[in-house]
C-alpha positions, 0 to 999 in steps of 0.5 A: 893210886892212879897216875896223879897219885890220888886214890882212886874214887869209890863210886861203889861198895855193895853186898849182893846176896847170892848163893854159891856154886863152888860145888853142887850144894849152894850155899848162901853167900854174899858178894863184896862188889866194888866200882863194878868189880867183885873184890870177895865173896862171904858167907850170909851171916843171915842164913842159916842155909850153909855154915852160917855166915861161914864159908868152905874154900870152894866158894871162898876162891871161886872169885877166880873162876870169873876172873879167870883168863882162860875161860871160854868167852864166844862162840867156837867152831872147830877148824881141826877135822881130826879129833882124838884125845890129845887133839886140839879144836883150833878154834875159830870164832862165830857169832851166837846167830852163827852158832845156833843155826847151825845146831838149830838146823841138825836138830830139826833135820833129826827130830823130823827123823828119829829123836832118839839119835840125839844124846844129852849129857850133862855132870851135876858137879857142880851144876845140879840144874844142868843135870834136870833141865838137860834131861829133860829137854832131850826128854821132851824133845823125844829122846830117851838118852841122857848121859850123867859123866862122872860125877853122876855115873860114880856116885849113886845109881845104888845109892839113889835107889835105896835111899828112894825107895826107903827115905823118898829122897835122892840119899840119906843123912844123919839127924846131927841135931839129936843123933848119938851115934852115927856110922859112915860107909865111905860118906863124907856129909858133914865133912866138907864134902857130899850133899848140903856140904855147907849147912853139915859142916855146921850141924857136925861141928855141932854134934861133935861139940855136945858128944855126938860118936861118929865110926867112919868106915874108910879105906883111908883117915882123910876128911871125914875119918880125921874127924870121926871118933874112930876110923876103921879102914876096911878093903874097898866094896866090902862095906855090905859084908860088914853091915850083914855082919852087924845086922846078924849081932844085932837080930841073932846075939843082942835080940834087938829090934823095933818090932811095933816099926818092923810091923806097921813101918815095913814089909816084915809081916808079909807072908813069903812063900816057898818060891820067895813071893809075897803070899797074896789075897786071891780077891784083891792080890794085897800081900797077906800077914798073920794076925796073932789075936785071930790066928789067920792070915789077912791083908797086910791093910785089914783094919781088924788087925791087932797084932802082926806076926814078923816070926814063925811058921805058918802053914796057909792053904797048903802052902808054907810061909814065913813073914819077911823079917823071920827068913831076914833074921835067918839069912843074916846067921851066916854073916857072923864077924869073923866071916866079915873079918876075913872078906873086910880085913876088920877084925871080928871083935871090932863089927861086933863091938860097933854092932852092939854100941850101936844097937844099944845107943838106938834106946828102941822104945824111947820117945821125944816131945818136939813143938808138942809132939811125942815122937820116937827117939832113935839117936842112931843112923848108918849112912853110905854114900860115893865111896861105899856104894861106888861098886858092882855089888852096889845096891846089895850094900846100900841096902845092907847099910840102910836095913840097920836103921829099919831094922832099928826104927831109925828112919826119919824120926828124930836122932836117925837116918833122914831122907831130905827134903822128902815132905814139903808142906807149903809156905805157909803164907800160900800152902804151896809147894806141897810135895810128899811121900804116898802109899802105892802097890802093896802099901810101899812108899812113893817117893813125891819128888825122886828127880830122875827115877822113880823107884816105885813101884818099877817098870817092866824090863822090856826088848827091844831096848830103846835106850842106849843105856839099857835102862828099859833092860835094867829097870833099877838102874837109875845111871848107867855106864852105857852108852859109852861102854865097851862092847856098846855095838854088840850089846845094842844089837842084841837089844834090837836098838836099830838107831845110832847117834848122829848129835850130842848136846853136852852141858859142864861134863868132862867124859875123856877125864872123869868117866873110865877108861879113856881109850874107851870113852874116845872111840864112842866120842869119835862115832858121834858126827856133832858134837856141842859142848857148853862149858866154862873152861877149855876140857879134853872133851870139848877140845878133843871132841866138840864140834861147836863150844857154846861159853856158859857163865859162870855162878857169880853171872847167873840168875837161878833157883833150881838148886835152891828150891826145897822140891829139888836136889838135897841142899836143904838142911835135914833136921828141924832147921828152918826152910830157907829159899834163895836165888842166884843172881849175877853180882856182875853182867856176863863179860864178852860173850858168855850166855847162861845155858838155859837162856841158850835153850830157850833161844834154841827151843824157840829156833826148831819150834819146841817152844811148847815142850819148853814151856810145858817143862817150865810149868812141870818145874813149878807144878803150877795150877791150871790158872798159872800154868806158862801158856804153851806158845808164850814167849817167856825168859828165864827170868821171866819164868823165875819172877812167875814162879816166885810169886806163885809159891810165896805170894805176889809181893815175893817177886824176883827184885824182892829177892834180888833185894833180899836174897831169900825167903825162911818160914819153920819147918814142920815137924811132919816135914822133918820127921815124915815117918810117924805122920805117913801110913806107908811102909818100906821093903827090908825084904826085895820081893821086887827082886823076884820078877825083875831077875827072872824077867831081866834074865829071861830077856837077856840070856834069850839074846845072849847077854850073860851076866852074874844074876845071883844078885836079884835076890830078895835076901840081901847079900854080899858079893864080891866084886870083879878086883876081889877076884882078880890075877894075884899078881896085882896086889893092891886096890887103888880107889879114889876120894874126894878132896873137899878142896876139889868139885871133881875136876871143875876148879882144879884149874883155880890159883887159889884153890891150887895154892892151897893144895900144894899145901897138902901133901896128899892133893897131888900125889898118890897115898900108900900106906908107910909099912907098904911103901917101905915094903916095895923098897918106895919112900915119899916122892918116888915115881911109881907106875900104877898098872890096871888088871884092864892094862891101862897104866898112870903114873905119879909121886907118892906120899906115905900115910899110915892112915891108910889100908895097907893093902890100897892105894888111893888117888884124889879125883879128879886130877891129871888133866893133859888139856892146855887150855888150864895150863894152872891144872895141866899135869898136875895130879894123877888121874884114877878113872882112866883105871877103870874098866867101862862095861857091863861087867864091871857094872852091878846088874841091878843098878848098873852101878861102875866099879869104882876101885881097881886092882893093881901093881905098883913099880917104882919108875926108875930115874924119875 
């Protein structure tokens, strides 16, 4: 009512389509604007690119992050010389001209000395177009560092590459829609966390209803073990010991397997010879197989092949060989269940049990007609994601998990395991984009669109590393936690890196929080001169760190279509649900100062002269053709570049104000784009011959300058290992891990009223869970203070909250909490912050994929008083 006591006059009610940003899977949703003012925001009823017309309470409260009064609104320059962990910026405002010149200016002096000194980074939670288009900026601009801060460094460097290397996809899901029985290894999909969170909530809920089992193996019952059919807690990092143990039950004691897939759909015929390498054609290098009809050896590609041999002993010129999936079937006979049972703490009679539900509930041989295509039916998938393959025996593990739908022809056919979107066809109304796996070296899949590693086939480890990462080192790492890790100096120069950072360009990462050990982070952050930070709100970095803090916008003020595109990312829905494309738009202008961080890059490419590199990764996003190709030197916005390539992929009458209009664009998808596996004469590596070169070569190169690491791990027969806490000093007796809490995108709305008033009504969200049987054993009850103590001597502390669904022998802190800035008074102090737990160095990293260790060995002591 205003002050004469009529009601306020409704000039405007509108329902702008958008898509969500609450977390990095980009729902679509509508938003209610009123005179000017967002008054809610819904899901699209419309589309079924998320719950369809539903919405998770991510993006249901994210109205208060545009509303929020502590954003960063202008530009700032730190007047405080003293940086640190717990200092603040004491900001004083500049203008954007202020701003970019100056940052312009340090550019352009080190692009004209060494590229390489300068760093990227960036967090794909919740920004995944942060994470392409930073890396590839700095990549463009000549340097070879990028660094992905938590989210990216925890979730997948194994992860990525299994799923890469196996499904052409950046990770894996279940078919929801025909699948039967699905196992879980620490993934949340489908359960309001993970990858297409939106669209799998829907898919689960509706699996669930028609019978669908899910086994979610989990340290703790939380999200998706809540939820599942049954929940089996298990010590952390001892997931691949117990998919070894399944495979054994299933190869050795049930006999089965999908011979005709091992055979045509996998490296399971090659022949091995005795020093672990393919046996190859001496004319053309192919790996050779054995025929049975003929009785000889021939190239795995020979069209007169009529049947391939995948066991037995067969001597060829001398030389002694074994195909693949035999020296498998025999290398998994000393994983039985009770071997598991002990390193896991699963009882024995339970792996088998799933081990046998699941080999069963395959039907290997069946079939399924879909839109008249006969196709193999196999209603089974296991799946890992963060929380399994969060540790340094990473890449074994994922493997391990995905060989059980290999070995079982579960792989992007229906009912199985899927990659996503691994096969684009093209809009049919201009056949564009087109986007698929291929054939490469030695018949392996080439992954079409793998955003930021190609896992096929791999490079050669090389010295001197450019890379302050290693990565050049360690070529199956798609993450890394260097250069930030301990130890950098020494390492890098043993690796001949002669060059050290002079500037770092960050965009929506919070490293001092949410990497590892802080104390580390800290001092590689102090050896930095200058620092820019982009980002929404005031973090520890930038306000321990940064030297300038650039106001980003926030999802509800941009216009975009990265994370929508069905070439990028994972927020497609799996399956046979149709392709929807939306864009991002603003519902309202950017407020103050606030400027989307592209439209910055592209002001500070134009500033240092690197308009062409900009423009040649705008053409590479949209894989133009050479007729619509951004010329280099135009002058093109973002929203420039957004209208061209709408109109090039769905046609000219698809432009941006039609999508502004509309919201999105939906077209059927394929069967061969759901299910690429039958349609693509590709195979997969069950058996890592790659390990082979890679270790003897990584070995070679490191131990020659001193780098001494556990190499047992490049091996091609998949393995388990144990991983530094199962090793650790006895007297820290508990494992602690962290989870995600699916009201939380790691530590970015932590700070939000909504979403904070919800989590006081969990008593889990802020308080550290222990089991009920273990607390009453240590003399602890609900709300005691307890001090958590690392075996790497970093200590935190917080409340307590008992649970009986949770592994008596761990403790688990939802991430990413315990912030110490002021500058979110709504988040400070509250929670307990995990990574700091955390070691970060190499020796806590796996040595193939350079994957962190994400649990902890610790003890407990309740803090007296408190």
């Amino acid at each position: 009512m205003g002050e004469t006591g009529r009601r306020q006059e409704i000039w405007e009610d509108v329902w702008i389509p958008s898509t969500c940003g609450g977390c990095y899977s980009a729902c679509a949703i509508k938003v209610h604007r009123v005179n000017g003012v967002v008054v809610g925001v819904e899901g699209f009823p419309e589309s079924k690119h998320g719950p369809e017309g539903g919405l998770c309470g991510k993006g249901m409260a994210s109205i208060q992050i545009l509303y929020d009064f502590n954003r960063r609104n202008v530009p700032l320059r730190r007047t405080n010389p003293k940086k640190g962990l717990y200092e603040e910026g004491n900001w004083q405002d500049i203008s954007w001209d202020q701003a970019l010149d100056e940052i312009a200016e340090r550019l352009k002096k080190i692009l004209a000395e060494d590229p390489r000194k300068l760093l990227v980074a960036a967090s794909p939670s919740p920004n995944p177009a942060g994470t392409v288009v930073m890396q590839a900026f700095g990549a463009l601009l000549g340097t070879p560092n990028f660094f992905f801060g938590g989210a990216g460094l925890h979730c997948g460097s194994g992860a990525h590459m299994a799923a890469g290397a196996t499904h052409s996809s950046w990770s894996h899901c279940p078919d929801w829609k025909y699948g039967n029985y699905i196992v879980f290894f620490g993934a949340g999909k489908g359960f309001g966390s993970g990858h297409g969170a939106g669209i799998m909530i829907r898919q689960a809920a509706e699996a669930r209803a028609r019978g669908c089992k899910t086994v979610v193996f989990d340290p703790i019952c939380n999200f998706s073990g809540g939820k599942a059919t049954e929940w089996i807690p298990l010590i952390p990092g001892t997931d691949g010991a117990i998919a070894l143990a399944m495979t054994n039950v299933i190869l050795n004691e049930l006999n089965i397997f999908d011979a005709a897939y091992i055979k045509t759909k996998t490296n399971g015929p090659y022949l091995i010879r005795p020093d672990m390498r393919c046996l190859r054609d001496s004319e053309t290098q192919k790996p050779l197989v054995w025929d049975i009809q003929e009785g000889k050896a021939k190239p795995y590609d020979d069209q007169t092949i009529r049947d391939y041999a995948i066991l037995g002993k067969y001597a060829i010129e001398g030389i002694d060989c074994q195909p693949s999936f035999q020296l498998i079937r025999d290398h998994v006979k000393k994983y039985t269940p009770e071997m598991a049972s002990e390193i896991s703490t699963v009882p024995a009679k339970t792996i088998r049990r799933i081990a046998t539900e699941f080999a069963n509930a395959a039907q290997v041989g069946s079939t399924i007609v879909i839109d008249g295509k006969e196709l193999p039916y196999r209603p089974v998938s296991a799946v890992i994601f963060r929380g399994g393959q969060g540790h340094s025996n990473s890449l074994h593990t994922c493997v391990a998990v995905d060989r059980l739908n290999q070995l079982l022809g579960a792989a992007d056919v229906p009912g199985g395991c899927l990659g996503w979107p691994p096969n684009v066809m093209g809009y049919p109304g201009t056949g564009r984009p087109v986007i698929g796996p291929s054939a490469g070296q030695d018949g392996l899949l080439v992954a079409g669109q793998f955003a930021f590693h190609m896992p096929w086939p791999l490079e050669e480890p090389k010295l001197p590393c450019e890379m302050l990462s290693l990565q050049d080192l360690f070529r199956l790492a798609t993450f890394s936690p260097y250069p930030p890790g301990e130890g950098r100096e020494e390492l890098w120069e043993k690796v001949g890196i002669d060059y050290r950072l002079e500037m770092m360009l960050s965009v929506a990462g919070n490293l001092p929080l949410a990497v590892a050990d802080r104390d580390t982070m800290a001092d590689f952050l102090l050896q930095i001169p200058f620092i820019v930070s982009t980002d929404i709100f005031p973090t520890e970095f930038a306000e321990g760190f940064a030297d300038i803090v650039l106001p980003d916008t926030c999802y509800l003020e941009t216009f975009t279509i990265i994370e929508n595109v069905p070439t990028f990312f994972f927020s497609h829905a799996p399956g046979m649900d149709d392709w929807h494309c939306h864009i991002r738009q603003p519902v309202v202008p950017p407020q103050y100062e606030r400027r989307y961080y592209i439209d910055v890059l592209t002001d500070l490419a134009d500033r240092i002269g690197a308009r062409p590199q900009l423009n040649t990764f705008f053409n590479l996003m949209a894989r133009y053709d050479e007729e619509h190709q951004i010329k280099i030197d135009e002058k093109v916005s973002w929203n420039d570049v957004m209208d061209r390539w709408l109109k090039y992929w769905f046609g000219a009458e698809h432009d941006l104000e039609w999508f502004k209009k509309n919201g999105f664009i939906t077209w059927k998808k394929r069967v061969e784009e759901a299910y690429f596996r039958p349609f693509i004469n590709t195979r997969v590596p069950i058996y890592l011959e790659y390990m082979v070169d890679q270790g003897e070569k990584t070995k070679e190169l490191a131990e020659g300058v001193g780098i001494h690491l556990n190499w047992d791990q490049y091996t091609p027969l998949v393995d388990w290992f144990p991983c530094p806490p199962h090793e650790a000093d006895p007297k820290y007796d508990l494992y602690c891990f962290s989870y995600r809490d699916i009201l939380h995108t790691g530590s970015s709305n932590i700070g939000n009223p909504l979403i904070d008033e919800v989590s006081h009504t969990n008593p889990y969200t802020y308080n550290i869970v222990i089991n009920t049987d273990t607390a009453c054993r240590k003399g602890l009850k609900d709300g005691d203070i307890i001090e958590i103590e690392s075996y790497n001597g970093q200590k935190v502390e917080g409340p307590i909250k008992t649970m009986e669904g949770c592994h008596p022998q761990v403790i688990a802190i939802a991430g990413t909490a315990g912030k110490w800035s002021k500058g979110q008074p709504i988040a400070f102090g509250k929670g307990v912050n995990f990574d700091t737990l955390l070691f970060l160095d190499l020796e806590h990293a796996d040595p193939t994929s350079l994957n962190l260790e994400t649990s902890a060995k610790v003890r407990i002591c309740k803090k007296e008083g408190k």
